[in-house]
C-alpha positions in Angstrom: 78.7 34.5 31.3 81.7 36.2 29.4 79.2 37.2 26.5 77.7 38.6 29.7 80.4 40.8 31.1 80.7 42.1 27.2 77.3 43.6 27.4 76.8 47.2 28.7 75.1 48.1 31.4 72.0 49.9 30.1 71.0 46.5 27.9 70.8 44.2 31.0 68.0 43.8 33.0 67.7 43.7 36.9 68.1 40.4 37.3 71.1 40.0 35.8 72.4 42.7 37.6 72.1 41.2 40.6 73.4 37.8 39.3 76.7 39.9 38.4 77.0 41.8 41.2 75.6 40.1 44.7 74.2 42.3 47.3 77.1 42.7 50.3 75.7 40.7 53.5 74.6 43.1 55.8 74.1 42.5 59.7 73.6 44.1 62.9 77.0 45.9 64.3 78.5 45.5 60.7 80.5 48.9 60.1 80.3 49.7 56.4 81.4 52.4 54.3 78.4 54.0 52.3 77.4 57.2 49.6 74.8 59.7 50.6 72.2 60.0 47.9 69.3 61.7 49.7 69.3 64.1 52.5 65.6 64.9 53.4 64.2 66.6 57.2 64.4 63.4 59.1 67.9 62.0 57.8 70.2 60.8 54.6 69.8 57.6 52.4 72.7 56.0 52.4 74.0 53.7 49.7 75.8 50.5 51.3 75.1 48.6 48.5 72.7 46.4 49.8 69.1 45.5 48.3 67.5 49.2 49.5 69.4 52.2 50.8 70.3 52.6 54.7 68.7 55.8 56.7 71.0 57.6 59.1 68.8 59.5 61.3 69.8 62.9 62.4 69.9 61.9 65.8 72.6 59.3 65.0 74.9 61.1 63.4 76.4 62.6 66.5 76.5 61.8 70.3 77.4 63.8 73.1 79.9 61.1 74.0 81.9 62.1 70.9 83.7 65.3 71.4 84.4 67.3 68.4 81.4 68.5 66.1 81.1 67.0 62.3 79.4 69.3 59.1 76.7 67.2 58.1 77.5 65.1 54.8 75.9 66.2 51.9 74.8 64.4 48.7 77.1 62.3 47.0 79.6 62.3 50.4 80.9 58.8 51.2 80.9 58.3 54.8 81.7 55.3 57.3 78.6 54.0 59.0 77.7 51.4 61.4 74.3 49.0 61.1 72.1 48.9 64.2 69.2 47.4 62.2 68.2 45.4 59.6 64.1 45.1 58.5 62.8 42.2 57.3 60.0 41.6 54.5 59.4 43.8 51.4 58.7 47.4 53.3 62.2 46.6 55.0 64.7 49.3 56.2 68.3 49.4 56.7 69.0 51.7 59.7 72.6 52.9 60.8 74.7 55.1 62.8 77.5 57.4 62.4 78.2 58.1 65.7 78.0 54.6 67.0 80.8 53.3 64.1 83.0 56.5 65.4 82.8 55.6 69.0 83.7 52.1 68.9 87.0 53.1 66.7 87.9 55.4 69.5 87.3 53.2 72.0 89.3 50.9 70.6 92.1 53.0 70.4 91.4 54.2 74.3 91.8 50.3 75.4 94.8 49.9 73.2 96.4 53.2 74.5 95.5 52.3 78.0 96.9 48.2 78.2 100.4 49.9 77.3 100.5 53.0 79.6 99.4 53.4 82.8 98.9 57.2 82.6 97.7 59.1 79.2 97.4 62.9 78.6 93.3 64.4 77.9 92.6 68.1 77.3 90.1 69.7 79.7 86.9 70.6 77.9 84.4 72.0 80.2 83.2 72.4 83.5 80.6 70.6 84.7 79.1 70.2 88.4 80.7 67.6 90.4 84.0 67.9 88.0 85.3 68.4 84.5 84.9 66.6 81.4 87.8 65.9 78.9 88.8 65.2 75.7 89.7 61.3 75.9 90.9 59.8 72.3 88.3 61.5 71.0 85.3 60.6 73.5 84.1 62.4 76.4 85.7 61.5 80.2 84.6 62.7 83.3 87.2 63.1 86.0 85.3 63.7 89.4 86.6 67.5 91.4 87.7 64.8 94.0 90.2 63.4 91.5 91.8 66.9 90.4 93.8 67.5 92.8 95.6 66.2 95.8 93.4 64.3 98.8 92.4 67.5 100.7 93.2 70.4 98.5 90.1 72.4 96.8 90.6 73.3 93.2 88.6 75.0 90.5 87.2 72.5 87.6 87.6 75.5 85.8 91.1 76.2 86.1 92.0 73.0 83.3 89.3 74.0 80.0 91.8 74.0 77.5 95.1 72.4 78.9 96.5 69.3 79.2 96.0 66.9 82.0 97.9 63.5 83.1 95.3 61.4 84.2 95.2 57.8 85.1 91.6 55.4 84.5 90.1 54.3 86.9 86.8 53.4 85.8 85.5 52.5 82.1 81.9 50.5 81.2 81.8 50.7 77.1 78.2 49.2 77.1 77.1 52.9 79.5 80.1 54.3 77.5 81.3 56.1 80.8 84.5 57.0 81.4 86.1 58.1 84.5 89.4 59.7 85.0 91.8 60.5 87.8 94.5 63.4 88.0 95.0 63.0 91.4 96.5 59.5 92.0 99.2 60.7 89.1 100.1 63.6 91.5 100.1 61.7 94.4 102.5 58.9 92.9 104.7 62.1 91.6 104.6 64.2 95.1 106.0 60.6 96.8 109.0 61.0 94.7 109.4 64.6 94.6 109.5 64.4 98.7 111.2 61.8 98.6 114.3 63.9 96.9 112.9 67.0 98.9 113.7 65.8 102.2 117.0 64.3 101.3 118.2 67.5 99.9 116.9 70.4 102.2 117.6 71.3 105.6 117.2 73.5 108.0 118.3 77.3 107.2 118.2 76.5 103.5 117.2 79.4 101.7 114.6 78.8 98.8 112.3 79.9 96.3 108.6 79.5 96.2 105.4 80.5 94.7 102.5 82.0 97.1 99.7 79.2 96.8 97.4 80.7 99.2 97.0 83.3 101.9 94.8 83.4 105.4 94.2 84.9 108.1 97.4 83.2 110.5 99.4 83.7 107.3 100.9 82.2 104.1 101.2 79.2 102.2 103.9 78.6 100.0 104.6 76.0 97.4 107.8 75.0 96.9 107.3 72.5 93.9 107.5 68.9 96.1 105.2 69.9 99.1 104.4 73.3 100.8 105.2 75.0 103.4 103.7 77.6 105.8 104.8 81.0 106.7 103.3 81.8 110.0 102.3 85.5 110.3 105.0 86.3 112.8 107.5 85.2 110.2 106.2 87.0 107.2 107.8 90.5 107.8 109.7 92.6 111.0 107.0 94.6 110.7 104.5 94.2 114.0 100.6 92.9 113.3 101.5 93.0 110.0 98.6 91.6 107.4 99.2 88.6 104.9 97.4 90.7 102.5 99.4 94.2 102.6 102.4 91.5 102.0 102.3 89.2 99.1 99.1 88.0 96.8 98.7 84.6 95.6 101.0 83.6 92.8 104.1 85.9 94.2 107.6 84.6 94.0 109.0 84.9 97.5 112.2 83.6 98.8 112.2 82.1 102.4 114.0 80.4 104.7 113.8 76.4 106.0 112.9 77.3 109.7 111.1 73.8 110.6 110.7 70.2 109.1 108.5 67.2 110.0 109.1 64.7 108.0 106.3 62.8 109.6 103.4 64.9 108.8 104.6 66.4 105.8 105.4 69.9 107.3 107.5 72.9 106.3 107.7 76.0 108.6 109.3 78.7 106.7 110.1 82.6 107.3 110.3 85.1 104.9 111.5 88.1 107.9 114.5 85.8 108.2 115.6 86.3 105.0 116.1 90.2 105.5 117.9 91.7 108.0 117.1 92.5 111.5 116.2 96.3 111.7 117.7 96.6 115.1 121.0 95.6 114.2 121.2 99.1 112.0 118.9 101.2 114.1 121.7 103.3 115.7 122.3 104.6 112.3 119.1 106.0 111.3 117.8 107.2 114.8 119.0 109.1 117.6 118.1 110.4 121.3 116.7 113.7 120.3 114.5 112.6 117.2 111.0 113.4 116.3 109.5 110.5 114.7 105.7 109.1 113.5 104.8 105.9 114.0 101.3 103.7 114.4 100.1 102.8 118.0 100.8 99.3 118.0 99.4 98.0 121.3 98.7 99.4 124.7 99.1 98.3 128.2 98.6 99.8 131.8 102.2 100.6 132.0 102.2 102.9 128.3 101.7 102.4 124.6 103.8 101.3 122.0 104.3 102.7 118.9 105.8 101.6 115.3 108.5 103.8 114.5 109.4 101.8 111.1 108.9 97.9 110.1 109.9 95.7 112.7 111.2 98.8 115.1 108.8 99.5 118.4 109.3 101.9 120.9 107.9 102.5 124.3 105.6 105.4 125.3 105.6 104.9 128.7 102.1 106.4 130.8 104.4 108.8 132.6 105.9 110.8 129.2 102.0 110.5 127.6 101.1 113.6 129.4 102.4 116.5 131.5 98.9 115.3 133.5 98.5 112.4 135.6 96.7 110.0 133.3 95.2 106.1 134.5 95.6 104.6 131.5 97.1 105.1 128.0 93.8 104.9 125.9 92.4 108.2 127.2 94.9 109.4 124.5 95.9 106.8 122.2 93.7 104.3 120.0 95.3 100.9 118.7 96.4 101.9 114.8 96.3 105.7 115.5 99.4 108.0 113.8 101.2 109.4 116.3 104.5 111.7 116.6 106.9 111.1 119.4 110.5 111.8 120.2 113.2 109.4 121.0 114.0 109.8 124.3 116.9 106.6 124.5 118.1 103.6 122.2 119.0 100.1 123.8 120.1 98.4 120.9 121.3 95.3 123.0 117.9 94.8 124.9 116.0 95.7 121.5 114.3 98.7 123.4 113.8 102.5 122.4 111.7 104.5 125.2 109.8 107.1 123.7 107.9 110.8 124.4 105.1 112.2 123.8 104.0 114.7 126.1 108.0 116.2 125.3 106.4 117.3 122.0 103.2 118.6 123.4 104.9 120.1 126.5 102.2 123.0 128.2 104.9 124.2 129.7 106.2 126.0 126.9 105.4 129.8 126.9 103.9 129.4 130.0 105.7 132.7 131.0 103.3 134.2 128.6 100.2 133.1 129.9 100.5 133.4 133.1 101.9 135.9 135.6 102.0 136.8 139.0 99.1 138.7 141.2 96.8 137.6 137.6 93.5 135.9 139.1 92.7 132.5 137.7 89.9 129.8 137.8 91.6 126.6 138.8 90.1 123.2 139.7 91.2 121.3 143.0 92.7 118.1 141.6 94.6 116.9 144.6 94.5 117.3 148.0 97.3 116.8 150.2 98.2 117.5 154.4 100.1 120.6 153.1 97.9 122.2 150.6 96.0 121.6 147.3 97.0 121.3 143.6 95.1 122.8 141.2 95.1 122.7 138.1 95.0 126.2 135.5 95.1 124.4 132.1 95.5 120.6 130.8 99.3 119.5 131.8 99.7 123.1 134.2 99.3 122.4 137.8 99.7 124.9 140.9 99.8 124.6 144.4 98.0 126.7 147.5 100.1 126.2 150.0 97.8 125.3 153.5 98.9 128.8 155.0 97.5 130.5 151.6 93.7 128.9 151.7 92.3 131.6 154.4 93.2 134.3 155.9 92.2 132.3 159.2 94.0 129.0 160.6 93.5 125.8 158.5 94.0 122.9 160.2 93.7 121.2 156.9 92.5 121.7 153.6 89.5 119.7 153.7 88.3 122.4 156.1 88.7 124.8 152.3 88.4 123.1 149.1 86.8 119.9 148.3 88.3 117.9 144.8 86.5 119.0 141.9 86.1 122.3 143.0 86.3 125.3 141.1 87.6 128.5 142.7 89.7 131.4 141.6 92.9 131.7 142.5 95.2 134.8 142.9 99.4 133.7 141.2 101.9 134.5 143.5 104.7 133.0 141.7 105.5 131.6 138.2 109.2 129.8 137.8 109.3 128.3 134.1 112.2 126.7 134.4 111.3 125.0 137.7 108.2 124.1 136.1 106.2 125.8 139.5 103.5 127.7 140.0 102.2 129.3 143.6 98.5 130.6 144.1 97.1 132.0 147.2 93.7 131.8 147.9 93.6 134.3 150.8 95.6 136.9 148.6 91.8 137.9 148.0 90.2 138.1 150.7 89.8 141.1 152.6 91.4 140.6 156.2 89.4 140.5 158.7 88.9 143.8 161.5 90.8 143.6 164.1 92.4 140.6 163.3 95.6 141.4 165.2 94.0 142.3 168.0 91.8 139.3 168.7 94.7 137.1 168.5 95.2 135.6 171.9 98.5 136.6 173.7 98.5 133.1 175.2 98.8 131.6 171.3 102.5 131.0 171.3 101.9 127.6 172.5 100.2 127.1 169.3 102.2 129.0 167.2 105.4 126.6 168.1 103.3 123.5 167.9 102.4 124.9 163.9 105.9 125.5 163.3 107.2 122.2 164.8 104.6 120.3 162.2 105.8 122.2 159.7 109.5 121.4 160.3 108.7 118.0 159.5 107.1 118.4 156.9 109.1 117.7 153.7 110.8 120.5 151.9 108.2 120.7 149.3 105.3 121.4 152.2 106.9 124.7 153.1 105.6 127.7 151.8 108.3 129.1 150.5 110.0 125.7 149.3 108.3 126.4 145.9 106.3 123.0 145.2 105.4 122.3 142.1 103.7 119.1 140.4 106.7 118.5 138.3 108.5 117.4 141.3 105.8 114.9 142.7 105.4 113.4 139.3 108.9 112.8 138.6 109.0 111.1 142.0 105.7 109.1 141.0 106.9 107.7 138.3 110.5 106.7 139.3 
């Protein structure tokens, strides 16, 4: 045997080899290292050194359960291997597996990994439906969208390709060689703790910083590293009907203020408007009775509209300072949102209230000495009828009367008798007083009197005459004809 192991190679015969060097015992699941010596379309013959080479077939030398991608091996390449069959008889053929060998090292380091710690960190690979799969020790987990994040809370799969992820197992069959994964029971265990240290150190009127997590349509929701909390949209600015949107955008930094806790249910009212400072406590300094501002119609009720003047500051237009005409309702001028320019009219900074004007900006009145003139003819329209005369009216916000002894040239019991509302008649000016805001017509003024008027009169009338003058002495001031009415007066008495 020594004279043997003298001899070279090339002088001893195939038995002998095999006599000097036995083949390696070779069974089923054996993990062997090997040399590549053929590469052909269907595979590589591997060299294990056992009695005939070993064929990797393409299709196991990777598996969608490993996760990173190997260069195929090429001739003369040693490469670890695992045997998943063994032929019997003299056509007999090794078969093995790269992928199979690689899988169960990794999964051997996943069960070691996982007896010592409770939580590990994977790397997000993809996105799949129903969830993400990650890179665990090398193989492939799944960790279901339910399992992201919190119970409750929507997230994109997405959102964690290519970063890190605590997770914790909870499922794991090597023989199906699944593997599933939870983030969420991690985060839940941390958020108990982080609460936990939350509650004992904030109260109420603490003043923090957060991150905008979300945004609807009742307003904003704001995380604040240990839970979130909500800013209602009547906290979010001064500003009235003001949007979420317009505001912040998700992923802002906004500092608020601790305006609510319940411990119980886990919730956190908060106010961002309460971290700035109350408009009205300063608006004596930037307005005044007198100024013209623009603001937005904010709202409108039967009583007037109100109007935005700045963020957080509303005024009152009320219906009787809309128009210089009588008006039912505020919304045959105004529409909710529409720009408007109105003038201050007062400032009650105590009672938060500013009353504001808008026909004082758009007053008809103006110039009106211009326009108009005594003994000029004008078409008016009967707007009002009253026991003393009618109002008309010349333009829009310009009203007249006609006094009940300047409708004919004969006796009027009453108007009716004369003019119906609605009607359209022309209309001679006997008097225009600017300042008084008055304006007498005459209908009578033109039309021509009457033969013999005078003398048809009966002599027996003073009866009548006295019983005239007696109604019109009680009438009110504003009823006589030469008391100058005007519908300035009746509307400031209206709307007192």
């Amino acid at each position: 045997m020594e004279e043997m192991k003298d001899m070279p190679a090339e002088s001893m015969s195939m038995e002998e080899l095999l006599q000097e060097e036995p083949v390696q015992e070779i069974r089923r699941g054996n993990v062997v290292e090997g040399k590549v010596v053929e590469i052909n379309e269907d595979g590589w013959l591997v060299d294990v050194g056992y009695k005939c080479e070993g064929f990797l077939p393409r299709r196991e030398w990777t598996h969608r359960v490993l996760v990173e991608e190997v260069a195929e091996p090429e001739v003369g390449d040693t490469i670890r291997v695992q045997v998943i069959n063994v032929g019997q008889g003299e056509e007999a053929q090794l078969v093995v597996s790269r992928w199979r060998s690689e899988f169960d090292e990794r999964w051997s380091r996943l069960e070691e990994a996982t007896a010592t710690n409770e939580t590990f960190t994977v790397r997000g690979l993809r996105k799949v439906k129903g969830g993400l799969i990650v890179d665990c020790y090398g193989i492939e987990g799944f960790v279901p969208i339910s399992h992201l994040a919190e119970e409750g809370r929507g997230v994109n799969p997405g959102r964690f390709v290519e970063e890190d992820v605590e997770v914790r197992l909870i499922e794991k069959d090597r023989r199906k060689r699944r593997l599933v994964l939870s983030r969420r029971t991690v985060l839940e265990e941390e958020m108990v703790s982080r609460r936990a240290d939350f509650y004992e150190n904030v109260k109420e009127g603490d003043v923090l910083e957060g991150t905008v997590s979300s945004i609807t349509s009742f307003g904003v929701f704001v995380n604040l590293g240990a839970l979130e909390g909500l800013v209602h949209i009547s906290e979010l600015s001064w500003q009235r009907n003001a949007k979420p949107k317009e505001i912040v955008a998700k992923g802002d930094t906004v500092t608020v203020k601790v305006i609510g806790i319940d411990q119980e249910s886990n919730r956190i009212s908060l106010s961002m408007k309460q971290t700035q400072d109350d408009p009205w406590l300063t608006v004596h300094e930037r307005w005044n009775a007198g100024d013209v501002a623009k603001g937005a119609v904010t709202n409108m009720t039967d009583f007037g509209a109100f109007v935005e003047i700045e963020p957080g500051v509303e005024g009152l237009v009320h219906i009787g300072d809309i128009s210089w005409s009588r008006i039912k309702h505020p919304r045959e001028f105004f529409k909710k949102g529409q720009e408007v320019e109105v003038q201050i009219l007062d400032i009650d900074t105590e009672r938060k209230r500013i009353s504001l004007g808008y026909k004082q900006l758009n007053d008809p009145w103006k110039d009106i000495d211009d326009r108009y003139h005594a003994n000029q003819d004008v078409e008016v329209k009967v707007v009002r009828l009253a026991d003393f005369g009618a109002f008309v009216q010349l333009e829009e916000g310009v009203e007249g009367l006609i006094h009940i002894s300047q409708l004919s040239r004969r006796r009027v019991e009453s108007p009716q008798e004369v003019l119906q509302e609605g009607q359209e008649v022309t209309a001679r000016i006997l008097e225009v007083n600017a300042e008084g805001r008055r304006i007498r017509l005459s209908l009578s003024a033109l039309q021509p009197p009457e033969e013999g008027e005078r003398e048809r009169r009966p002599q027996n009338d003073e009866p009548r005459r006295r019983r005239h003058e007696s109604d019109r002495s009680r009438t009110p001031d504003f009823a006589q004809e030469e008391a100058n009415v005007t519908l300035g007066d009746l509307w400031q008495d209206a709307i007192k």
